[in-house]
Each structure stands twice: as C-alpha cells, then as structure tokens.
C-alpha angles and dihedrals in degrees: 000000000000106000105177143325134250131196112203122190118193120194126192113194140220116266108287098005106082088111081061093046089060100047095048084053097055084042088063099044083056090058092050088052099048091052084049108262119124111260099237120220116277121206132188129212107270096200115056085209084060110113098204132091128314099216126019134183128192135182130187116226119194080234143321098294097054087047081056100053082053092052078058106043092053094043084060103048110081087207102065086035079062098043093052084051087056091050097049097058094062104040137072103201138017133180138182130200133186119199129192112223122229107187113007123184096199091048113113130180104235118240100188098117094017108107107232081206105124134219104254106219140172130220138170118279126186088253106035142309111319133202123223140166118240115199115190118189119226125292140046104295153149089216124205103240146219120211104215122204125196124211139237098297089070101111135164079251095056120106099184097079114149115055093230096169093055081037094051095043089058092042089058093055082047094251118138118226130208114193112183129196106236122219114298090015131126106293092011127083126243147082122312107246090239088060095058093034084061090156126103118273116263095020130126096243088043079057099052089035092052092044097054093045093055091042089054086037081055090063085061097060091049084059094047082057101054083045087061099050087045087064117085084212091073142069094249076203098045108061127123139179125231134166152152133242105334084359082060088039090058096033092062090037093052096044091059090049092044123040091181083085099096093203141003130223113188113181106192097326106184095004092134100056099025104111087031099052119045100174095058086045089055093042093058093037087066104033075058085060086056100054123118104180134076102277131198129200118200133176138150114243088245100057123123088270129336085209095109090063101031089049089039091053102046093050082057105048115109097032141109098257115095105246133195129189136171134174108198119209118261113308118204119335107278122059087239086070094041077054092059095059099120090053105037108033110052091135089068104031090035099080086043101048094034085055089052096046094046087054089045116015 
C-alpha cells in the first residue's frame, strides 16, 4: 500500500561554491515557507570523497497529487522562480526524484474531522450478552484490529467508558480497535468483580477468588474476539489483544486460551496484587509459558511494582516465543500515574508498540 510520497532534489555545485549552494538552498526553503509550503529538510554531503550530491532537499507529500499542488504553487510564486534562477547559476547538475512509499513507519492517518465517537455494539459472552465499543479508522477496510481490555475501575458508574486516547493512537496507524466491556463491567450486565472477589485483600481466599475471576474475565475476551472477525470491517487474520492492569491480566490469559490472537500487548497486568497474591502470579507466569504469539510487556518504572514484566520476562527468556519487554522511565509523580501509563501516555509507548504490530499484526 502507497503510504506517502517524497521529492527529493540533489545539487551538485560548481567547484568552490558548494557553501553558496546551501545557502541558496535554505534561501529557497524560506521562500516555500513564506508562500505557505513547508520548508522540507535539507541535508549536505558529510565525506568530501563522497561522489553524490553536495546539497540535497526532500519534502514528504501525503501523495502525488499534493506534491503537484506544490509544483504549482512554486511555479506561481516570482520569489522561489528567482530563487531556482540563483541556484542554477552555481550548480552543474541537478536532479529530482520523486518515490512512492510503500511502509512507512511516520506516517500517520490523520483523525482531525474523524469523529473518535464508537459504534456501540453487543455480542455473546459465556456468561451473557456483553457491550462493547468498535472504532474503525477511515477508509474502506478490512482493518487489522486490537481488542482492548479496561481495567477494574470500569463500573456501571463510570462515564469514561471508551478508552478514546489508546482508540484514537491505533486509528491513526490505521489500525481498528474493539473494547468490550467484560462481564460486570460498565454497559454490560454482571456482577462487579469486587462483588464476586468478596475476600480481604492480600489474603489467601482474595488470591484464589481473584484468579479464578480474571480467568473467567478472560472468556470474555475470547468472545470479543469471535465478535471482530464477525465484522466485514476487520481483518477476521489481523487481530490482536492488548490491555492494562486486569486488561493486561486478561489479555495475557486470553492469548494463551485463544491462539487466533496474532499478537499480545500486556501494560502493567497484575501490577496491583503481584507481590500480594501469589497464586494469580503463578498462574500468569505460566499461562506466559503457553503462549504461541509474539508478546510485549510494557510498564512505567513507577508503577506499583514492575515485577509482572520483569518476572514475565525473565521466565521467557530463553524460549522460542518472541518476547518484548520494556520498563519506561518514571511517568508522572504517584505510582497511580506511573499506573496509567497505557492510557495516558500513547505518545511514549506509541513508536514502540506501532514498530511491534506492524512486525507482527
């Protein structure tokens, strides 16, 4: 797929003058930006033995026809028709290319006038029906697709409900996103995980009771799954799952019941009861053995502890799976923020997380 477009302009100067030819270069470039035209990157040859160019100026277009609106806009404006005469008289040669990119990594669809308002939809889930909240990106599609999971604070209360920021960083990669509602959640009926985990935190019931929840919670992700690839708007072969702290939790637990997930994306899953509840650690650390797709890990140093990845990571390494893992440096002040990282924080994670979907979406 065609991504983008690049001009590229190469100039090679006369001898002695390639210092004028720069600055004639950045001369014009200040002429592109003063009749409103971005003013491109210029670059000049580092190695004197180097044959190529001594100057050279590029410029991304969305596509061809944006590249040729600049052609015309440069062709109308006197100033950069005098600046190309300059040029000319201190170079020999000069060339221009224009490429076509195929997979580019800094291009990004964008979302201005595309409403980040969801379809709300409804699927069967094991233990009733379930709501959930599909974004598509624009376009025609079918879109790969990330399953989404929230985590404990979604209650029927709740009126942020949709996780728009984490929707809006995989629309822009033109990547859809489904975030259900699991059972007992927010828009879907059940009952609130803190009303079936009745036990004491940190004890060994609230362990065994909380275990046994996320495993079920994780049921509802395989569901949420079958719902996608029902959709002719996805890619029924490209859809992962991703999550943060019981959405990690699920995400990593529903990978390992469901292999149709092409890839698996866990922020801080459990970081609230690792060290407190042994039996749910165990029981991710092996679910993590049973994994068959490409898996990342992801926390901010702050977090309430960085021991599910670290210890994740470490019970991985060595085997066949390819594993990522990445510890970010302290997010916010509190370790409440540093537990927000997934939602608040796209703009650090997103190069990291957009380089591992397109390897493995």
């Amino acid at each position: 797929m065609i991504t983008a477009c690049i001009e590229r302009t190469h100039y090679f100067a006369k001898p002695g003058r390639a210092a004028e030819v720069l600055e004639a270069r950045r001369a014009a470039s200040r002429v592109r930006t003063a009749i409103g035209l971005p003013a491109g990157r210029i670059t000049v040859r580092a190695d004197g033995s180097d044959p190529g160019p001594d100057v050279e100026w590029e410029c991304r277009f969305t596509d061809r026809a944006a590249r040729d609106a600049d052609l015309a806009a440069r062709a109308a404006s006197p100033d950069f028709e005098a600046a190309r005469s300059h040029m000319s008289s201190l170079i020999d040669k000069f060339e221009r290319h224009v490429l076509d990119v195929a997979n580019d990594p800094e291009t990004l669809i964008d979302l201005t006038d595309w409403p980040m308002a969801p379809e709300a939809v409804t699927f069967a889930g094991p233990r009733g029906t379930l709501t959930g909240f599909l974004y598509l990106p624009p376009g025609d599609g079918p879109f790969p697709c990330m399953v989404t999971n929230h985590g404990s604070g979604l209650t029927s209360e709740t009126k942020d409900i949709c996780k728009p920021s984490v929707a809006a960083t995989l629309l822009q990669w033109g990547i859809a996103c489904l975030f259900p509602h699991r059972w007992g959640y927010g828009r879907s009926d059940g009952l609130y995980w803190r009303d079936e985990v009745t036990a004491a935190y940190g004890t060994d019931e609230y362990d065994s009771q909380l275990r046994n929840r996320l495993d079920a919670e994780a049921d509802d992700v395989v569901a949420a799954l079958s719902y996608a690839k029902s959709r002719h708007e996805i890619d029924a072969d490209r859809v992962g799952v991703m999550g943060s702290s019981f959405g990690g939790t699920v995400s990593l637990l529903a990978a390992t019941k469901e292999p149709g997930f092409r890839c698996m994306i866990d922020f801080a899953g459990a970081a609230m009861n690792w060290e407190r509840a042994p039996k749910l650690r165990s029981h991710m650390i092996e679910a993590a053995n049973s994994l068959t797709q490409p898996s990342f890990f992801i926390q901010a140093e702050n977090d309430y502890s960085i021991g599910p990845t670290n210890d994740i990571a470490a019970a991985l390494k060595g085997s066949d799976l390819t594993v990522e893992s990445h510890i970010f440096p302290t997010f916010g002040v509190t370790d409440e923020e540093g537990h927000l990282f997934e939602k608040h924080g796209p703009m650090i994670w997103g190069p990291h997380v957009r380089r591992f979907l397109d390897q493995h979406l």
